[in-house]
C-alpha positions as CSV (number, residue, x, y, z in Angstrom):
1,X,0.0,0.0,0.0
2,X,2.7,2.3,1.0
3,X,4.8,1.8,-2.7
4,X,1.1,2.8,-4.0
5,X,0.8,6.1,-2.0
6,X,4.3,7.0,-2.9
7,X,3.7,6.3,-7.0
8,X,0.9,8.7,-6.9
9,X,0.6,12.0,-8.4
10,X,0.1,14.7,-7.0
11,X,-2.8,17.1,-8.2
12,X,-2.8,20.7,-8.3
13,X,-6.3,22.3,-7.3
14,X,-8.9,21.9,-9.5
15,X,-7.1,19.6,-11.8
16,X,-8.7,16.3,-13.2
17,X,-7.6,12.6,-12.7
18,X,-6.8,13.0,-16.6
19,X,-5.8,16.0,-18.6
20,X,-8.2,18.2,-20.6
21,X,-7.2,17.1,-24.2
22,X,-7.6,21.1,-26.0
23,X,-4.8,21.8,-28.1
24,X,-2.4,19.9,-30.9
25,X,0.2,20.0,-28.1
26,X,-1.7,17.7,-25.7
27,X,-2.6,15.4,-28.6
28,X,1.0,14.9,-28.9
29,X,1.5,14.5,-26.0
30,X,-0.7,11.5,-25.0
31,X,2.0,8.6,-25.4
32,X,-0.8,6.0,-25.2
33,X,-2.5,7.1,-28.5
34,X,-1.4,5.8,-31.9
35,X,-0.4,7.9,-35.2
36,X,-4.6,6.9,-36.1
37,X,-6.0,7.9,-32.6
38,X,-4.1,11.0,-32.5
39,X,-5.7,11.7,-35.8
40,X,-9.1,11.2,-34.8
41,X,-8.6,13.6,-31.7
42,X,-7.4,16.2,-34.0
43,X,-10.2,15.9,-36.0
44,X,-12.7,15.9,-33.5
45,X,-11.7,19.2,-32.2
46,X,-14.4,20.3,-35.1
47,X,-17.3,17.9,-33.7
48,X,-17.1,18.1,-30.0
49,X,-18.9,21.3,-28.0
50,X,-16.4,23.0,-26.1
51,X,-16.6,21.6,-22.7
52,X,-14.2,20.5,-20.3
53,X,-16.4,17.2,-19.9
54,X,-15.6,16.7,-24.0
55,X,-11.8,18.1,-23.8
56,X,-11.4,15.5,-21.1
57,X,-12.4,12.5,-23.3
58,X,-10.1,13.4,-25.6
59,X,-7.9,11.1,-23.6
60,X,-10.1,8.3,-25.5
61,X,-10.9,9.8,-29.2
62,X,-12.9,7.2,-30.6
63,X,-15.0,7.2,-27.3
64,X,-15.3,10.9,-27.2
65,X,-16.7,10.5,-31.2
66,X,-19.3,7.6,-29.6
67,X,-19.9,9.8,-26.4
68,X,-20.9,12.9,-28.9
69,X,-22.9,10.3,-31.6
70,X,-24.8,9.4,-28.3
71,X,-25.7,13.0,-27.5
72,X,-26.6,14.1,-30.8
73,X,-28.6,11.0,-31.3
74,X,-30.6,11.1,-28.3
75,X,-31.2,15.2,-29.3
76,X,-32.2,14.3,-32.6
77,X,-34.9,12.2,-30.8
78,X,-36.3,14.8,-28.8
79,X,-36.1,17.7,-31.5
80,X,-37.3,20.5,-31.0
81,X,-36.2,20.1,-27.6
82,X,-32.8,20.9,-26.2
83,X,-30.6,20.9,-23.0
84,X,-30.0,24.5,-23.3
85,X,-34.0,25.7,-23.1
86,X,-33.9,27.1,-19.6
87,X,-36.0,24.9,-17.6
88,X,-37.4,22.8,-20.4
89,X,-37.8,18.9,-20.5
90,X,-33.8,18.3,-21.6
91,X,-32.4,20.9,-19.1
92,X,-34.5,19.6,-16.2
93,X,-33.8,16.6,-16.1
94,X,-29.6,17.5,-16.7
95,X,-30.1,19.7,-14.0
96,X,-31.8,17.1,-11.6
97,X,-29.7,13.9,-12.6
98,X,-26.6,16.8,-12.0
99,X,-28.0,17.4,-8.9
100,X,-28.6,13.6,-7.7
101,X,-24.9,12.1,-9.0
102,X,-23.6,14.9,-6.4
103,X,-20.9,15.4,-9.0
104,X,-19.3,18.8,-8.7
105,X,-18.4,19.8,-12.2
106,X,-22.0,18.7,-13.6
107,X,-24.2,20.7,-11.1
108,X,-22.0,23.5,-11.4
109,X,-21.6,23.7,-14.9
110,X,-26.0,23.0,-15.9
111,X,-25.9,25.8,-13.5
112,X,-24.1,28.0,-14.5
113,X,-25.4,27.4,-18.1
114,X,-29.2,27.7,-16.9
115,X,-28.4,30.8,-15.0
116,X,-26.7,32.5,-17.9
117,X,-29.5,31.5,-20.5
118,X,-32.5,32.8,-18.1
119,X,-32.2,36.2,-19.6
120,X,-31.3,34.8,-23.3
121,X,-35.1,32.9,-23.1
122,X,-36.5,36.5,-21.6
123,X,-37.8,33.9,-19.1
124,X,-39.2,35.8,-15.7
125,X,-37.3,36.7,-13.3
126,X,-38.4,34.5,-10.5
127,X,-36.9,31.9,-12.7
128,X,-33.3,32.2,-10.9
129,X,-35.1,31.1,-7.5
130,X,-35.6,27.7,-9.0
131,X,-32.2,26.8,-9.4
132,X,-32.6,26.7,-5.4
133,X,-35.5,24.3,-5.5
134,X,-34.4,21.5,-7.1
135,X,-34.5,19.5,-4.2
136,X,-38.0,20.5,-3.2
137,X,-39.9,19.4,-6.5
138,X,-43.6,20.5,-4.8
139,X,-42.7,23.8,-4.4
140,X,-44.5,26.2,-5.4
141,X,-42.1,27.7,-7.9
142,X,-42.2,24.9,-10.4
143,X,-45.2,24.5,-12.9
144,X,-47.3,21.3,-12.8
145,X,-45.3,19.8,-15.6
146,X,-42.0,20.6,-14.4
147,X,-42.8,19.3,-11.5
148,X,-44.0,15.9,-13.2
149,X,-40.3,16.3,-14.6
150,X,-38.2,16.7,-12.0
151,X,-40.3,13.7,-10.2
152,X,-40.1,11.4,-12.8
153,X,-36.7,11.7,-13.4
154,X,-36.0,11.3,-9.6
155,X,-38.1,8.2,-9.9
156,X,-35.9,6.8,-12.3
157,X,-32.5,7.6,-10.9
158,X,-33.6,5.7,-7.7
159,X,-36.2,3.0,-9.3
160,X,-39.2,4.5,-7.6
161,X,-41.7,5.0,-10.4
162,X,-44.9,4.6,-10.1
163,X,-48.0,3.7,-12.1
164,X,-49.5,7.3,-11.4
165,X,-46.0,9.3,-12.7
166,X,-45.8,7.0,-15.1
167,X,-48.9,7.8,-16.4
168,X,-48.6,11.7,-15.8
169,X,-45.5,11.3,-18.6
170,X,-46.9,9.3,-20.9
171,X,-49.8,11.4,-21.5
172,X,-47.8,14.2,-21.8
173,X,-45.0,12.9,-23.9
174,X,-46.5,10.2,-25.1
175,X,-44.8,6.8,-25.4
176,X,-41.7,7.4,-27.7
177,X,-40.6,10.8,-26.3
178,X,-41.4,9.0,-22.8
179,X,-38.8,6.4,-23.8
180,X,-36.7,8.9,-25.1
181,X,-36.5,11.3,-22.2
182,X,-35.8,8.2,-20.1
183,X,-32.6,7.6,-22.2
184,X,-31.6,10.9,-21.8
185,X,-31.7,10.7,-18.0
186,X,-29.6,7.4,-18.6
187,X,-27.3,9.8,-20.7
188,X,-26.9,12.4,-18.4
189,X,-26.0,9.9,-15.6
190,X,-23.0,8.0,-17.5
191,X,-21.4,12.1,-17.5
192,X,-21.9,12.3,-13.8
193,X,-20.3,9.0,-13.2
194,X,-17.5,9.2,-15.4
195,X,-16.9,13.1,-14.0
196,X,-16.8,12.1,-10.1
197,X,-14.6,9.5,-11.1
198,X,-12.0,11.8,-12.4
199,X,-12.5,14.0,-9.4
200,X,-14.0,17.0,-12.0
201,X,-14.6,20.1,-10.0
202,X,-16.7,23.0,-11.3
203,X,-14.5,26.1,-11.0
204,X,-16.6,29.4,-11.7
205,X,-12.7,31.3,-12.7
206,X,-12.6,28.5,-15.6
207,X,-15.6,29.3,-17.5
208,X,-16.9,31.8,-19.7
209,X,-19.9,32.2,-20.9
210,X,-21.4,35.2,-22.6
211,X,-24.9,36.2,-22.7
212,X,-26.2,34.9,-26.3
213,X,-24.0,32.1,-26.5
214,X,-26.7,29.6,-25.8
215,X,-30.0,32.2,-27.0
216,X,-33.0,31.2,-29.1
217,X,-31.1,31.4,-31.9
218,X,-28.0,29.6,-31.1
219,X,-29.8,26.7,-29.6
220,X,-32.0,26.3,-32.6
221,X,-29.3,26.6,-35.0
222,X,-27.8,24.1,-32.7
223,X,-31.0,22.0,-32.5
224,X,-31.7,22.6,-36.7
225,X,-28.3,21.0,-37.6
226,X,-28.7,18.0,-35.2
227,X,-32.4,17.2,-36.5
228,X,-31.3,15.2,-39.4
229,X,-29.3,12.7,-37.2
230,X,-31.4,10.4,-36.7
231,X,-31.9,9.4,-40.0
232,X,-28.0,9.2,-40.9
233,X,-28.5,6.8,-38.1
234,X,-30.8,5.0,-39.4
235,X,-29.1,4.8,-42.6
236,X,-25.8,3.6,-41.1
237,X,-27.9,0.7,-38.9
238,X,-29.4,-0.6,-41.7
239,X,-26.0,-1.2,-43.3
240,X,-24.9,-3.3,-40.1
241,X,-25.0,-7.3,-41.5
242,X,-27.6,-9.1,-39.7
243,X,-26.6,-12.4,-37.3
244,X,-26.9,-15.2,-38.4
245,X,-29.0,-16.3,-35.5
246,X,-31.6,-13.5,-36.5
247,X,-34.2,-13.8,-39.3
């Protein structure tokens, strides 16, 4: 135990259990990558958003491109919906699963982003106050359908559903964007998990995040040039060769 202590590294404050993969010179520098992987990092600086959660996986290119497929899939899906809507289906249940992992860098960072895109959405005021009340979902700041959405994705992050919430999102989803919203939660949970494992930290001095960046327009410009993904899915599934133990 004691040779183990003594091989570990020490961290500065703030810094990750891996490095943030951002620039040509930290491809280079990732000694565990080949010529191909480095290649695929480089070229997914163009595809990834610019998050510290995506930098990160850069230690793993060709799971950062899957990690990215998954969210752009899954967005696709729920079009016209998005994570960035203040307070709409996608960012309430980020904001809750963020909330319930207890990871750091998540909360912080769906935090920070709802707060800065209140104003964007010219949503009211009072608005800010429910970033305080995630934890109390029957209070009496949330709408009846927020509420619904902060229970239901509480119910299954901790396998409590029942019949009657069930019900409550199926009418008003109906059954595919039920199912859908249900993988998103699923989603949302594999970035908490992988970030408390790297020991992520949200650190307000880090990020920068201008009014507009994530408005109306940029989120559906955003939203607009993911809607199509789910076809090229589609497409690329039907080109997978069937087994042979399947009709």
């Amino acid at each position: 135990m004691s040779d183990t202590k003594s091989k570990l590294k020490t961290r500065k404050p703030g810094e990750f259990r891996l490095p943030l993969i951002k620039t040509l010179a930290d491809v280079e520098a990732l000694s565990h990558l080949s010529k191909e992987e480095k290649a695929v990092a480089v070229e997914n600086f163009t595809r990834i958003p610019p998050s510290d959660g995506y930098y990160m996986m850069g230690n793993d290119p060709d799971l950062q491109s899957f990690w990215r497929l998954m969210e752009m899939e899954i967005t696709s899906l729920l079009f016209p919906d998005h994570q960035g809507v203040p307070f709409g289906p996608m960012n309430l249940i980020t904001l809750e699963v963020a909330r319930h992992s207890g990871n750091d860098y998540l909360l912080g960072f769906m935090q920070h982003v709802t707060a800065n895109t209140i104003g964007d959405f010219d949503k009211p005021y009072d608005n800010y106050q429910k970033l305080g009340m995630l934890e109390n979902a029957d209070s009496a700041m949330w709408t009846d359908e927020e509420r619904m959405i902060i229970k239901f994705t509480r119910a299954c992050l901790e396998s409590k559903m029942t019949d009657e919430l069930f019900e409550q999102a199926r009418a008003a989803w109906g059954e595919k964007k039920l199912l859908r919203y249900i993988a998103w939660v699923a989603f949302v949970q594999q970035w908490g998990t992988l970030q408390s494992a790297l020991d992520m930290k949200f650190l307000p001095e880090t990020m920068s995040f201008p009014r507009g960046i994530m408005g109306p327009e940029a989120v559906g410009a955003a939203v607009s040039k993911l809607k199509d993904t789910k076809d090229k899915v589609r497409e690329f599934w039907n080109t997978l060769q069937k087994p042979d133990n399947r009709m």
